[in-house]
PDB file of N, CA, C and O in Angstrom:
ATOM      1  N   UNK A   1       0.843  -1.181   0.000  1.00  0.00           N
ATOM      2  CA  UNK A   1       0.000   0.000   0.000  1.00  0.00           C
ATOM      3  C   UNK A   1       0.890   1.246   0.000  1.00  0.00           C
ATOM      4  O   UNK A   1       1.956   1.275   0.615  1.00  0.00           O
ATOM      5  N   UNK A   2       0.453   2.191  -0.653  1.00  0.00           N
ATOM      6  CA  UNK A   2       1.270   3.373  -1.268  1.00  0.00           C
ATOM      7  C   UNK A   2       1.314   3.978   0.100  1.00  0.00           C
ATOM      8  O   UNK A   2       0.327   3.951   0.835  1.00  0.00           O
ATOM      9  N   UNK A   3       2.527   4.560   0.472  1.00  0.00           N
ATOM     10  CA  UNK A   3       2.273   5.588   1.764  1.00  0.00           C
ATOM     11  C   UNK A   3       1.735   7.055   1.014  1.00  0.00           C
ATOM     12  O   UNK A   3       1.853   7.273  -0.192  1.00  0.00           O
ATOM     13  N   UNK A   4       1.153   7.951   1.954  1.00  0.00           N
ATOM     14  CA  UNK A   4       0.939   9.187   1.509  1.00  0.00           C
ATOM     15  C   UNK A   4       1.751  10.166   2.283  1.00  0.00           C
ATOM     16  O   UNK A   4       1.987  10.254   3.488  1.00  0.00           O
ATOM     17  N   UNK A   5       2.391  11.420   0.469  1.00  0.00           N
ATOM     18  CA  UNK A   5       3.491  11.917   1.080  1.00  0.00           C
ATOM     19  C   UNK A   5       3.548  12.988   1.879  1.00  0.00           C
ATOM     20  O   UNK A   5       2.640  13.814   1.781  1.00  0.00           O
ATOM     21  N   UNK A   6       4.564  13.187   2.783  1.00  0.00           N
ATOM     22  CA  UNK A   6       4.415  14.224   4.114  1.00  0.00           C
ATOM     23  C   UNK A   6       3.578  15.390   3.456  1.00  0.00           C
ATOM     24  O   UNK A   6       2.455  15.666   3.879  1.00  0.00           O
ATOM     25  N   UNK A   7       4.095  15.980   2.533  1.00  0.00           N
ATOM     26  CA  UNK A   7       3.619  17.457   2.017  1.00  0.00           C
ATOM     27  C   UNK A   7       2.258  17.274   1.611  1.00  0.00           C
ATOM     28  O   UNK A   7       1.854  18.401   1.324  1.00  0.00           O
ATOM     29  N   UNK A   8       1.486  16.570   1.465  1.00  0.00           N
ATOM     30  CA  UNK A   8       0.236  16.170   1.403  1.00  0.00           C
ATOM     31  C   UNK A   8      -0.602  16.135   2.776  1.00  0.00           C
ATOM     32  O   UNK A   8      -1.738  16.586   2.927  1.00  0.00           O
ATOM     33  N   UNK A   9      -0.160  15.786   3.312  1.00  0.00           N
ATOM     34  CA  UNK A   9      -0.713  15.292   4.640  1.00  0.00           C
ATOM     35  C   UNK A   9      -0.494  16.938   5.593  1.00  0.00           C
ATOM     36  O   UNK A   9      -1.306  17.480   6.343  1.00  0.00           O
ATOM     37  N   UNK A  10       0.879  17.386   5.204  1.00  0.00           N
ATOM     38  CA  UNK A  10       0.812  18.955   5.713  1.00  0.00           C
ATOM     39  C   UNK A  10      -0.196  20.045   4.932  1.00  0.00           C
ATOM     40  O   UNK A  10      -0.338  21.142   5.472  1.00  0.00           O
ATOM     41  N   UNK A  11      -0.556  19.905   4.286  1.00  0.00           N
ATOM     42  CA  UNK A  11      -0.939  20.821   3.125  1.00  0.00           C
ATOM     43  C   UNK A  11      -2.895  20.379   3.705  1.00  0.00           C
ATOM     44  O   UNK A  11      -3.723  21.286   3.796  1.00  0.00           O
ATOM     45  N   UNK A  12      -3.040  19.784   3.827  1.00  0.00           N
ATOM     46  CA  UNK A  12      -4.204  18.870   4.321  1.00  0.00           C
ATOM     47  C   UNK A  12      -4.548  19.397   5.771  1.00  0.00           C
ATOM     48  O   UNK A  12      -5.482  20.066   6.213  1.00  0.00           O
ATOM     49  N   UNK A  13      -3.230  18.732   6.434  1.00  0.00           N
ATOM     50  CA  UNK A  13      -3.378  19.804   7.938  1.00  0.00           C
ATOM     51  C   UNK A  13      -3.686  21.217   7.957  1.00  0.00           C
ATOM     52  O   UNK A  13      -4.575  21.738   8.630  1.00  0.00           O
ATOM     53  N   UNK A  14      -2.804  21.858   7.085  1.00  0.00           N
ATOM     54  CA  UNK A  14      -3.083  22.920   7.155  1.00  0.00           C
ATOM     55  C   UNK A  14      -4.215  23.752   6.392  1.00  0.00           C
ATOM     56  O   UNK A  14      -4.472  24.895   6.772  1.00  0.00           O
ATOM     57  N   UNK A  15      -4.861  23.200   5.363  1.00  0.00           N
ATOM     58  CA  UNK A  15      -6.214  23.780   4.804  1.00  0.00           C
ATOM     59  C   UNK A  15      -7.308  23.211   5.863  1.00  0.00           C
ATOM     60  O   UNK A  15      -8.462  23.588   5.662  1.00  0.00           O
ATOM     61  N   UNK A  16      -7.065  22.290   7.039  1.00  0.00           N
ATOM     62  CA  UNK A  16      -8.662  22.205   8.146  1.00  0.00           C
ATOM     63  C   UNK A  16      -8.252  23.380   9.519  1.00  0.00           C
ATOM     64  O   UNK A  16      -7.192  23.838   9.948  1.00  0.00           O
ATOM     65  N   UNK A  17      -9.667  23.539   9.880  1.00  0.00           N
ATOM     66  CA  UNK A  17      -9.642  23.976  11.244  1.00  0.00           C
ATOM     67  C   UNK A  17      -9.789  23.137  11.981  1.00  0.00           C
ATOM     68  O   UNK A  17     -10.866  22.553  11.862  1.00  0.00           O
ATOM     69  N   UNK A  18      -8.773  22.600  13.174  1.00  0.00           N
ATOM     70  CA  UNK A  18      -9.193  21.967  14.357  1.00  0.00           C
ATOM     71  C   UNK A  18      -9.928  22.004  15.105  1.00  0.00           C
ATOM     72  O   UNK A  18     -10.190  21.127  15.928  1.00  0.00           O
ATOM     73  N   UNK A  19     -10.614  23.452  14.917  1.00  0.00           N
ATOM     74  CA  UNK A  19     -11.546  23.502  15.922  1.00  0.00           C
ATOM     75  C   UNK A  19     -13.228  23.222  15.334  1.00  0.00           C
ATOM     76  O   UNK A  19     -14.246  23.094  16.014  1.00  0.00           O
ATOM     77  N   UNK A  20     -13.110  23.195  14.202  1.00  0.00           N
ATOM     78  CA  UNK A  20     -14.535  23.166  12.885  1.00  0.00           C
ATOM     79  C   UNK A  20     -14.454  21.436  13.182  1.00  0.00           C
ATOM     80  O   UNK A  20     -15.490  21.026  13.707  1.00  0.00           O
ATOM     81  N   UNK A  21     -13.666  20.635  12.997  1.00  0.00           N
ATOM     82  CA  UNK A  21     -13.806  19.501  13.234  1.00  0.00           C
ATOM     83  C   UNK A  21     -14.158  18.815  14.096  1.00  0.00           C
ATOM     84  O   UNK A  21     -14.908  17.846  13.979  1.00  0.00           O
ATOM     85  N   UNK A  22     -13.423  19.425  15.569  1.00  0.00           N
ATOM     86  CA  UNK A  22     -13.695  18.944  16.977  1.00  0.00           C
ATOM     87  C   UNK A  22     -15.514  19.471  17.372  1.00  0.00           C
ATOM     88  O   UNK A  22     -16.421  18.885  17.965  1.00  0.00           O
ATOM     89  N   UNK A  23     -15.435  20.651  16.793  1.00  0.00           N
ATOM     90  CA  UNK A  23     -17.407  21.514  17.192  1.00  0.00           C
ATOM     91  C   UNK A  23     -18.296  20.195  16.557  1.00  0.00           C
ATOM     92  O   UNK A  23     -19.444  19.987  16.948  1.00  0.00           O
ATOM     93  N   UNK A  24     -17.641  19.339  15.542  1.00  0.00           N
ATOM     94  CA  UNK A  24     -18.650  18.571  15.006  1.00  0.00           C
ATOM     95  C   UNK A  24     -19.142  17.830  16.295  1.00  0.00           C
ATOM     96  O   UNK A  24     -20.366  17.884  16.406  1.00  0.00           O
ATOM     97  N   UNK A  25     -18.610  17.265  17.131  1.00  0.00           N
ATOM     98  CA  UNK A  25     -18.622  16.460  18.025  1.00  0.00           C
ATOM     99  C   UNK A  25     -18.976  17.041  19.106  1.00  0.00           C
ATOM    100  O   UNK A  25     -20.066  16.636  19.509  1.00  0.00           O
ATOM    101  N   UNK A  26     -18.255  18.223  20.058  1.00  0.00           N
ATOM    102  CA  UNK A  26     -18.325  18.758  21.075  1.00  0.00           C
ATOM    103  C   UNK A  26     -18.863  19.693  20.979  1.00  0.00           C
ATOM    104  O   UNK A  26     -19.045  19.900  19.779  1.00  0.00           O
ATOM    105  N   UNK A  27     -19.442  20.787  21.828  1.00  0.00           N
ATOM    106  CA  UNK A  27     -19.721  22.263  22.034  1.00  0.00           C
ATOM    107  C   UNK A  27     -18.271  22.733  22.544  1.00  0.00           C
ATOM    108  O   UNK A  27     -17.651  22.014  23.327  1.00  0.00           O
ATOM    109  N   UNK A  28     -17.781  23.856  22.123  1.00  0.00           N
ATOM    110  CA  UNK A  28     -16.508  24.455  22.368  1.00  0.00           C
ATOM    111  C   UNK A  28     -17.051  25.843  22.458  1.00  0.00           C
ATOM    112  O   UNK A  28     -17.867  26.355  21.690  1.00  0.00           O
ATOM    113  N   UNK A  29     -16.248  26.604  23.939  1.00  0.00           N
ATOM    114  CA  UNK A  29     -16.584  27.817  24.111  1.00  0.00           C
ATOM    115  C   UNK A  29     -15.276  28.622  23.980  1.00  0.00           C
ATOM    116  O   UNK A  29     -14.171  28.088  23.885  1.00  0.00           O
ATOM    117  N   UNK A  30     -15.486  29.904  23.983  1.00  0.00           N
ATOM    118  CA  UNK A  30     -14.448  30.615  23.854  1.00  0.00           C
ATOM    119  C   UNK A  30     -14.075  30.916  25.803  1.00  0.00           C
ATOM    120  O   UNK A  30     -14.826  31.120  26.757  1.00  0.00           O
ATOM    121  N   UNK A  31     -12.552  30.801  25.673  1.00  0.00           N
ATOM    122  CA  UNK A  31     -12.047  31.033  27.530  1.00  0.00           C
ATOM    123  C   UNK A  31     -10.682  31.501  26.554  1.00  0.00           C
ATOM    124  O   UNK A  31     -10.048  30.880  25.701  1.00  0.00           O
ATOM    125  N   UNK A  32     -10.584  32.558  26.974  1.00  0.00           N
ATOM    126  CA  UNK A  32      -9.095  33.283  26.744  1.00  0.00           C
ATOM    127  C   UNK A  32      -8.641  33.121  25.452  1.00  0.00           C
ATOM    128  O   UNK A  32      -9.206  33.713  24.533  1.00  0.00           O
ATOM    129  N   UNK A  33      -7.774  32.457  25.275  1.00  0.00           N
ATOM    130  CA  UNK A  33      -7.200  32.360  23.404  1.00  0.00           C
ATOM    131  C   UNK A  33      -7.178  30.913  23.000  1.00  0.00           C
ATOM    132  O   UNK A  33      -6.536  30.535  22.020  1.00  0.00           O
ATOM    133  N   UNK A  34      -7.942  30.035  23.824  1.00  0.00           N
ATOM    134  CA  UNK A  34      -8.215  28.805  23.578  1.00  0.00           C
ATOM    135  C   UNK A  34      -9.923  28.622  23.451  1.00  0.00           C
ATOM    136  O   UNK A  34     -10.651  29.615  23.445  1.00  0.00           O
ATOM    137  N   UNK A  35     -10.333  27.569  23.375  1.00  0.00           N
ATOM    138  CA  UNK A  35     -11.444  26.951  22.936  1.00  0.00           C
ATOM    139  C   UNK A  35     -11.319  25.672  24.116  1.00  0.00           C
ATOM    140  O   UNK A  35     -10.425  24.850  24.317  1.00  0.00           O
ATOM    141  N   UNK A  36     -13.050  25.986  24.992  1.00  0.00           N
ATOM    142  CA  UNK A  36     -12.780  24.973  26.091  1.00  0.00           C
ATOM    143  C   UNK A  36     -14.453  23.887  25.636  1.00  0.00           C
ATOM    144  O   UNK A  36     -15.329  24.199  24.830  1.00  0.00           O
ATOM    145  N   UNK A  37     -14.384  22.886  26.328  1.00  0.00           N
ATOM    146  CA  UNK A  37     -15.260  22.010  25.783  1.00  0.00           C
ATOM    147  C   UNK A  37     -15.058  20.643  27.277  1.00  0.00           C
ATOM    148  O   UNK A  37     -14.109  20.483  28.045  1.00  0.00           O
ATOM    149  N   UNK A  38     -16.499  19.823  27.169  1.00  0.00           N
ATOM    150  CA  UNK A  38     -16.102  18.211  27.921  1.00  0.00           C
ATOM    151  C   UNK A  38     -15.421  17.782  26.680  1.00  0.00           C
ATOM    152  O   UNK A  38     -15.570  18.176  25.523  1.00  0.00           O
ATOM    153  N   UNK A  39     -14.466  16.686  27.296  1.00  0.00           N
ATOM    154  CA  UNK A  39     -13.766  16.134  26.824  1.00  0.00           C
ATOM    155  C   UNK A  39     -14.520  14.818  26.223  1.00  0.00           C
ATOM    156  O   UNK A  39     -15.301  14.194  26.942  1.00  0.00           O
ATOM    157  N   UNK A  40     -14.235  14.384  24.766  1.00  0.00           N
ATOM    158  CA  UNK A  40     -15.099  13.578  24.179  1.00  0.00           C
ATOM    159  C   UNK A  40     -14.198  12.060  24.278  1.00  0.00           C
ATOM    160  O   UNK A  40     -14.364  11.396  23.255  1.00  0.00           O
ATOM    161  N   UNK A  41     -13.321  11.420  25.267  1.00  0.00           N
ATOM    162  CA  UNK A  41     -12.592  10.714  25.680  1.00  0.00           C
ATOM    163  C   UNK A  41     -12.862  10.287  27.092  1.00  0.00           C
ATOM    164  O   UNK A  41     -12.311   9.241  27.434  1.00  0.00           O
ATOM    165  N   UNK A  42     -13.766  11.034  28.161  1.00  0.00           N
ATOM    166  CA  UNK A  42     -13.681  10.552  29.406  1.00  0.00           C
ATOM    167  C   UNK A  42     -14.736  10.996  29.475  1.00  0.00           C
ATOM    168  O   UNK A  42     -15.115  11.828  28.650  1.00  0.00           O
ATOM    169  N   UNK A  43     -15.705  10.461  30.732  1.00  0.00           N
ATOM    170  CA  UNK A  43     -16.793  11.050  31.435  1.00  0.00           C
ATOM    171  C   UNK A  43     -16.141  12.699  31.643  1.00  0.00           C
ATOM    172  O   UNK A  43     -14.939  12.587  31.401  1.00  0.00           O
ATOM    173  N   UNK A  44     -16.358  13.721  31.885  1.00  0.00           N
ATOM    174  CA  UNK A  44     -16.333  14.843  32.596  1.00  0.00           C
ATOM    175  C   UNK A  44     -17.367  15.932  33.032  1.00  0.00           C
ATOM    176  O   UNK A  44     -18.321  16.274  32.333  1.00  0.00           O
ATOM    177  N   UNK A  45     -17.076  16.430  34.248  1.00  0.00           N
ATOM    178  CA  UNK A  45     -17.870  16.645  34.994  1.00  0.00           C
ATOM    179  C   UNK A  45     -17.335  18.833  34.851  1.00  0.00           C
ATOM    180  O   UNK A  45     -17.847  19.773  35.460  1.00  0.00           O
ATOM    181  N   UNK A  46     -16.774  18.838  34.345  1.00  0.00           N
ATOM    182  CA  UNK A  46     -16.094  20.401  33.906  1.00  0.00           C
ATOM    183  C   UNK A  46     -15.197  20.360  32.816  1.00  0.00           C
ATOM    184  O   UNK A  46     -14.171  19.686  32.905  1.00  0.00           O
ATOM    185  N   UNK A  47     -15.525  21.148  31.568  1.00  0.00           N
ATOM    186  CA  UNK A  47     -14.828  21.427  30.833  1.00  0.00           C
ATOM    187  C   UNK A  47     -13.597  21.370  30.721  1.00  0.00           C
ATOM    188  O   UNK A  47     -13.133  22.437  31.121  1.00  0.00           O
ATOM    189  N   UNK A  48     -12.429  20.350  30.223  1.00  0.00           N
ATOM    190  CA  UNK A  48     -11.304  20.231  30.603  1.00  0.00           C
ATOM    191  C   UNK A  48     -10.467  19.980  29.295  1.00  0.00           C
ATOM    192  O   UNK A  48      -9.253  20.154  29.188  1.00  0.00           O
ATOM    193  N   UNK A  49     -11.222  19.594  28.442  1.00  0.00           N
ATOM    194  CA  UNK A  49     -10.729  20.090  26.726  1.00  0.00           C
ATOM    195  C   UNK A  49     -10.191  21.114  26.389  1.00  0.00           C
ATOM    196  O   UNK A  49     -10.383  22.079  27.129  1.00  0.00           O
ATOM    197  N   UNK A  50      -9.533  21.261  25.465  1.00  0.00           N
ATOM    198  CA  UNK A  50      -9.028  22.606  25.195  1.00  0.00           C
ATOM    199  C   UNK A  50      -8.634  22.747  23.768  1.00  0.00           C
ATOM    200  O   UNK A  50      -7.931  21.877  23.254  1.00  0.00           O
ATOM    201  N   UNK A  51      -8.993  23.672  23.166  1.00  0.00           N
ATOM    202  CA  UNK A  51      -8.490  23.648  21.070  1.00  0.00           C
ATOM    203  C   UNK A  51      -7.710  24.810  21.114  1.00  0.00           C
ATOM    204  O   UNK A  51      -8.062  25.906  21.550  1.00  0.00           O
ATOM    205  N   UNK A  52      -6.549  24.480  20.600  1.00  0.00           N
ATOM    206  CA  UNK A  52      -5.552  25.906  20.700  1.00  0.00           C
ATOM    207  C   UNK A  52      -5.321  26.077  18.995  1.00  0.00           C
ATOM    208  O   UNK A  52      -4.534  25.612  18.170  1.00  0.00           O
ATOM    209  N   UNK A  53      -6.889  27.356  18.969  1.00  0.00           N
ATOM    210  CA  UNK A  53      -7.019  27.453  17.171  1.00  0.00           C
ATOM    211  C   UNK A  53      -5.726  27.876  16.381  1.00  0.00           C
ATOM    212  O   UNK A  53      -5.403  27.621  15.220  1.00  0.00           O
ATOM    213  N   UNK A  54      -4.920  28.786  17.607  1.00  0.00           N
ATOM    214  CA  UNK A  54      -3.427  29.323  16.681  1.00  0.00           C
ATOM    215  C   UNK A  54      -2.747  27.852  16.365  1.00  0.00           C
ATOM    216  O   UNK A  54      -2.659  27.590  15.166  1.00  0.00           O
ATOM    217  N   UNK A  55      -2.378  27.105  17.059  1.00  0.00           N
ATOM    218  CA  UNK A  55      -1.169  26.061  17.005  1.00  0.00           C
ATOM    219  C   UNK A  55      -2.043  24.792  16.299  1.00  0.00           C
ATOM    220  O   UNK A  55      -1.352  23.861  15.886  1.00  0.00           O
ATOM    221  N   UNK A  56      -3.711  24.671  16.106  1.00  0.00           N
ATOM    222  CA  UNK A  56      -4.076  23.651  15.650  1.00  0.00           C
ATOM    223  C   UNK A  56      -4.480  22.668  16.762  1.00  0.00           C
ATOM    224  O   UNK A  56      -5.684  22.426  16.678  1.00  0.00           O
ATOM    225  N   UNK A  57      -3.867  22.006  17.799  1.00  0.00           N
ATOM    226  CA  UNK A  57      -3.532  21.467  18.335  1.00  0.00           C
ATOM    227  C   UNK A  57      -4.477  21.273  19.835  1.00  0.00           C
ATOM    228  O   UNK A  57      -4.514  22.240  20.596  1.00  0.00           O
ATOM    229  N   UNK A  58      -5.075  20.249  20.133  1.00  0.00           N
ATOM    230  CA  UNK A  58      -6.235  19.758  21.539  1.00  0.00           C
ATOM    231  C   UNK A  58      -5.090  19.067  22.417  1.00  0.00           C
ATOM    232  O   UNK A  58      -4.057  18.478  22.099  1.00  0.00           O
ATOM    233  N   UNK A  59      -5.774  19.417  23.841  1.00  0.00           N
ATOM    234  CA  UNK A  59      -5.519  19.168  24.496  1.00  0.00           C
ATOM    235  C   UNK A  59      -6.339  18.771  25.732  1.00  0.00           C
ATOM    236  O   UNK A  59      -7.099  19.672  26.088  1.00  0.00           O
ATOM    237  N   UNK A  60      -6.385  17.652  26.484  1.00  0.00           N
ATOM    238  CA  UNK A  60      -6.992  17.401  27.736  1.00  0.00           C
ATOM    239  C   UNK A  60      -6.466  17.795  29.477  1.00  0.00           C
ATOM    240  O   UNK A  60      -5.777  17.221  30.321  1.00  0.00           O
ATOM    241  N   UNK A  61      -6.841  18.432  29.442  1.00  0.00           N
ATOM    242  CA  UNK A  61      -5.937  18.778  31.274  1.00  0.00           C
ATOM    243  C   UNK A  61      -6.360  17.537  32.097  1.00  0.00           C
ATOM    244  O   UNK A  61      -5.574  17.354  33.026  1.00  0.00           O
ATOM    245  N   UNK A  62      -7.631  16.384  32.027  1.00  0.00           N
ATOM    246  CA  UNK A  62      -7.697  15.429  32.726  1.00  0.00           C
ATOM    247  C   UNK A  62      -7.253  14.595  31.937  1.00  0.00           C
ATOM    248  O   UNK A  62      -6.033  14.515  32.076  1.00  0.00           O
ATOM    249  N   UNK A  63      -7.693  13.828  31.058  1.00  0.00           N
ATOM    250  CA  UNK A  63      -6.763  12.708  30.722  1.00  0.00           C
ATOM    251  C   UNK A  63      -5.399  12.735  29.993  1.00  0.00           C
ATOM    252  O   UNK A  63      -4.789  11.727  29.637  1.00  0.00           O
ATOM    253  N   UNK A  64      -5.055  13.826  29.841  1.00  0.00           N
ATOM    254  CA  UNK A  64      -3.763  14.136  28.935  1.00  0.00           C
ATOM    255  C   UNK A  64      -3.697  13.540  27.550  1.00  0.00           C
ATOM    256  O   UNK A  64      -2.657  13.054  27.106  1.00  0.00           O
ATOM    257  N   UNK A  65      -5.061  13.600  26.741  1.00  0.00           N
ATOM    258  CA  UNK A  65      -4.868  12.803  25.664  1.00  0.00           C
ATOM    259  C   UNK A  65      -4.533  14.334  24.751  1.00  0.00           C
ATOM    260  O   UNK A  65      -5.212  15.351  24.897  1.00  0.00           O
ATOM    261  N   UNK A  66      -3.535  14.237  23.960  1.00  0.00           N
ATOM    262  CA  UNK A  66      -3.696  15.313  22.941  1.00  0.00           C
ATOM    263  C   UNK A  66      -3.045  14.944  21.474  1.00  0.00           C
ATOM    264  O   UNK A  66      -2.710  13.795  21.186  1.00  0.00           O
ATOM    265  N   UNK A  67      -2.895  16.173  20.497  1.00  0.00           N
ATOM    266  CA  UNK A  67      -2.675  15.749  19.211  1.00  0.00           C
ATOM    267  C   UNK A  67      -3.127  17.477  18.222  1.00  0.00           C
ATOM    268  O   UNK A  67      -3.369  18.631  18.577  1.00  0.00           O
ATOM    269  N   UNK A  68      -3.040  16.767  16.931  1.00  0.00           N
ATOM    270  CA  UNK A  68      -3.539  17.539  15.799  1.00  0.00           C
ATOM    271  C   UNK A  68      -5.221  16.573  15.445  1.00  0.00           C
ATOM    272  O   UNK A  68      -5.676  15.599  16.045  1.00  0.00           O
ATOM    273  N   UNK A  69      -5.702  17.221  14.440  1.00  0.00           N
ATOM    274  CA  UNK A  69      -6.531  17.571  13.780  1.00  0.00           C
ATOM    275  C   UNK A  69      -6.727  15.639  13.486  1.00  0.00           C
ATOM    276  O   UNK A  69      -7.603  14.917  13.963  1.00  0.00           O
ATOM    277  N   UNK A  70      -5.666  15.269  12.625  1.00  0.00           N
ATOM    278  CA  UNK A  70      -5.536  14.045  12.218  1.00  0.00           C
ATOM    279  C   UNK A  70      -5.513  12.798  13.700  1.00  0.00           C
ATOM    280  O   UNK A  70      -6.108  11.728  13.580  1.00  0.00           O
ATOM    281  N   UNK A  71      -4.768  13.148  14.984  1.00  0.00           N
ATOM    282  CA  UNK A  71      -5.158  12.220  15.888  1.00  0.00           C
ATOM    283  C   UNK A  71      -6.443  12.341  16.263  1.00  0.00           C
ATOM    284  O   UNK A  71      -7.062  11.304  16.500  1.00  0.00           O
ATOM    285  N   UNK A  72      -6.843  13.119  16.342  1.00  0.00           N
ATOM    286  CA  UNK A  72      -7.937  13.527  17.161  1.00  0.00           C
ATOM    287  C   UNK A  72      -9.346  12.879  16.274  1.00  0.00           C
ATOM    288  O   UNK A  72     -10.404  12.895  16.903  1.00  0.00           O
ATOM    289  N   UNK A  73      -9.368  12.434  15.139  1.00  0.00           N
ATOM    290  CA  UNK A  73     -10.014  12.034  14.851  1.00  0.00           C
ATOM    291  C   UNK A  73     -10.180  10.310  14.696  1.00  0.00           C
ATOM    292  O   UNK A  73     -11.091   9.486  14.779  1.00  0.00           O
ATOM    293  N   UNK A  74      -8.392  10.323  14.357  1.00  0.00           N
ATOM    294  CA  UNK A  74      -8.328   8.627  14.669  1.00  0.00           C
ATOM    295  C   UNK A  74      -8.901   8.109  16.237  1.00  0.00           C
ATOM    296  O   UNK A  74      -9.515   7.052  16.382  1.00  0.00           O
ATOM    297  N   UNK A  75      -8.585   9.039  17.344  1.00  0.00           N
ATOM    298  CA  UNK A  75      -9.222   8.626  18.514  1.00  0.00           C
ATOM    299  C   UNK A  75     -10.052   8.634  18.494  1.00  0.00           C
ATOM    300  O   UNK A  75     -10.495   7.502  18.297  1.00  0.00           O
ATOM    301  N   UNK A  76     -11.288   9.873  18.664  1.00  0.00           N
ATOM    302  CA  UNK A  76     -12.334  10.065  18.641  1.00  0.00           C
ATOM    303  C   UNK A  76     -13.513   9.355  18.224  1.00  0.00           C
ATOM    304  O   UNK A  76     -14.537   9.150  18.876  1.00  0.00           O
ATOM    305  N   UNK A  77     -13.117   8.871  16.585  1.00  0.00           N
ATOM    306  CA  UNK A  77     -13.671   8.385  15.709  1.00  0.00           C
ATOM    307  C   UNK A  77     -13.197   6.279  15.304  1.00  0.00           C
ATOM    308  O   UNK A  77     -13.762   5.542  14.495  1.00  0.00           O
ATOM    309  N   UNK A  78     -12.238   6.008  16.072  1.00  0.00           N
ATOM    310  CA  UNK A  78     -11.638   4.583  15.866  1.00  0.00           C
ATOM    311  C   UNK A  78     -10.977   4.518  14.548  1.00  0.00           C
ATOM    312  O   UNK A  78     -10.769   3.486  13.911  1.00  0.00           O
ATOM    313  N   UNK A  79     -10.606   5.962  14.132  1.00  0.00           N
ATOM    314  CA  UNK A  79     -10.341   5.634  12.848  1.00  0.00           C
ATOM    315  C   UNK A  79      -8.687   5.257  12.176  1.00  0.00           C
ATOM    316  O   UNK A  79      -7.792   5.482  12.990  1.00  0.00           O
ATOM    317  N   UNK A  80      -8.420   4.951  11.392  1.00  0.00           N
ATOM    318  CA  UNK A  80      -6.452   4.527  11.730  1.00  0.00           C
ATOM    319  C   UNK A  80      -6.410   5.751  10.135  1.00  0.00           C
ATOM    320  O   UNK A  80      -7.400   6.243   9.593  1.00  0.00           O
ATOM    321  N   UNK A  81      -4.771   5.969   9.690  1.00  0.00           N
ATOM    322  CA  UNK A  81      -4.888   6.741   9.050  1.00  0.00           C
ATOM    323  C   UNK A  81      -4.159   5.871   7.813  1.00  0.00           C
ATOM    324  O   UNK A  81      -4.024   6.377   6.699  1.00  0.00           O
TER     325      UNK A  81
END
């Protein structure tokens, strides 16, 4: 199976919003210069998600699961890439 090449996969990253993808799933609010949300990985009981729209990039303050655009969906979703 053909791999697909880096500059593709960057070029890809970089034409999505991380945060347009993750809203599919979660409600995300605006808190300071991040984007806060429950975390779609654990029960939670307070907003502990986080979408950092400059860098792309989620983050969990309780379970420490994080990533780009592309993990976040292989988790989320069971999906492999």
């Amino acid at each position: 199976m053909p791999q697909i090449p880096r500059e593709t996969i960057d070029q890809l990253r970089n034409q999505v919003d991380i945060a347009d993808v993750i809203s599919q799933d979660i409600q995300l609010k605006k808190q300071g210069k991040n984007l806060m949300g429950h975390c779609p990985f654990h029960e939670d009981a307070t907003p502990s998600f986080s979408v950092n729209e400059e860098k792309q990039y989620f983050y969990c303050f309780s379970c420490h699961r994080s990533g780009d655009v592309f993990s976040y969906l292989e988790q989320a979703h069971d999906l492999s890439f």
